[in-house]
N, C-alpha and C positions, 0 to 999 in steps of 0.2 A: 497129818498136822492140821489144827483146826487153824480159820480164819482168824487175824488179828482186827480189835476194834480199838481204836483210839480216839478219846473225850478228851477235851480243853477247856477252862476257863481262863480268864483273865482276874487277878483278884488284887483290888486296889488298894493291899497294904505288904507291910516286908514279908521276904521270904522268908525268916524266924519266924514271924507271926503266923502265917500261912501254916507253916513243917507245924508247929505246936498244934494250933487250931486242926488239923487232918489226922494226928497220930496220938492226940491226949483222948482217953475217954471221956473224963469232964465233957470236952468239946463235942465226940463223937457223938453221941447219944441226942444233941442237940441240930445234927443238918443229917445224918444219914439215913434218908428215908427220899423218896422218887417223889411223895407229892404229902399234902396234908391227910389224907387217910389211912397213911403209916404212919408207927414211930419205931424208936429205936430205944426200947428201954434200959440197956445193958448193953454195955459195950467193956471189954477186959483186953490189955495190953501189953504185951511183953515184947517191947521195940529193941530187938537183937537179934542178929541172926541164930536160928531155932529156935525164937520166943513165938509163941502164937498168937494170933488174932482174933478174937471171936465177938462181934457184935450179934446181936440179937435184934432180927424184924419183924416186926406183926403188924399186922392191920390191926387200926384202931379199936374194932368192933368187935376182936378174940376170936373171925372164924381162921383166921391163917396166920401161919409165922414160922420163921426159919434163922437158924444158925448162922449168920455167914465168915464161914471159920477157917485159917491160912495159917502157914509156920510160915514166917519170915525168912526168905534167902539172900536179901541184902537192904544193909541201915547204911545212911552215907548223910550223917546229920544235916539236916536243912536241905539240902540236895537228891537224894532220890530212896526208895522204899521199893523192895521187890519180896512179892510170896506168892509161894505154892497154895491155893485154893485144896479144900480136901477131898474135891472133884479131882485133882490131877494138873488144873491148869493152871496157868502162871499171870500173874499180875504186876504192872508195873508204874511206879505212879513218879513222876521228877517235877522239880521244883527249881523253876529259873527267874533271877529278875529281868524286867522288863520296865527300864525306869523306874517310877516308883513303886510297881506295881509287881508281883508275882504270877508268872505263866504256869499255870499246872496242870499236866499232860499225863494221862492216864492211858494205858496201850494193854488192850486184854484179850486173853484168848477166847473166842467164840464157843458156846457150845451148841448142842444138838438138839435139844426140846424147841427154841426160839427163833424169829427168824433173827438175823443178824441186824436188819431195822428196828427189831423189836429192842433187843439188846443194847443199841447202841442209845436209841431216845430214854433207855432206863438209868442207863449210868449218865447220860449226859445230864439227865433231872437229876440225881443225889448231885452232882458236879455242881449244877447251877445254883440247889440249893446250899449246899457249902459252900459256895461266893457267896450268896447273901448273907449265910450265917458270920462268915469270919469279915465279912466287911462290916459289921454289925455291932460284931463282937467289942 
């Protein structure tokens, strides 16, 4: 069983807002990428359990890009999102208020090419950049 990584933000608007902003493509395509030298020009949504996930990431410059593609195993509206990665591993993202504010807590399974700091400052930049996106929003 690989290691677990778990990302958090803190994000200064409701948790409706928040669930929409994390799970619409509209939204997606605009904060999921680690830093400015990605984007995300595609992202497609089937928010049900066995609907699949598939955003699309490339560096900006067209020498690299990747699928990053999940069947959904659990929708629990505005409250939590879990899928199967098409590597095997599992993902899981929940949505709690915090005053005015929405806590979003992201817990992934580690893999084996990266180290596990590597991994962790990755997802926690797409995180940090989706708080600016949906506070923005």
């Amino acid at each position: 069983m690989s290691e677990k990584i778990v990302v958090q933000c803190l994000v200064k608007r409701s948790r409706q807002f928040v669930w929409t902003c994390y799970n619409h493509p509209e939204h997606i395509v605009n904060w999921n990428f680690a830093n400015d030298d990605w984007r995300c020009p595609s992202a497609e949504v089937d928010l049900r359990v066995g609907g699949r996930l598939c955003s699309r990431m490339e560096v900006k410059d067209g020498s690299f890009g990747f699928d990053f593609a999940a069947v959904y195993d659990e929708v629990l509206d505005g409250l939590r999102v879990a899928y199967t990665l098409t590597d095997g591993r599992q993902v899981q993202t929940s949505f709690a208020d915090s005053g005015d504010s929405t806590l979003v807590t992201t817990s992934f399974e580690a893999e084996s090419h990266n180290s596990v700091e590597m991994q962790r400052a990755g997802w926690q930049a797409i995180l940090d950049n989706f708080r600016r996106y949906a506070e923005s929003a």
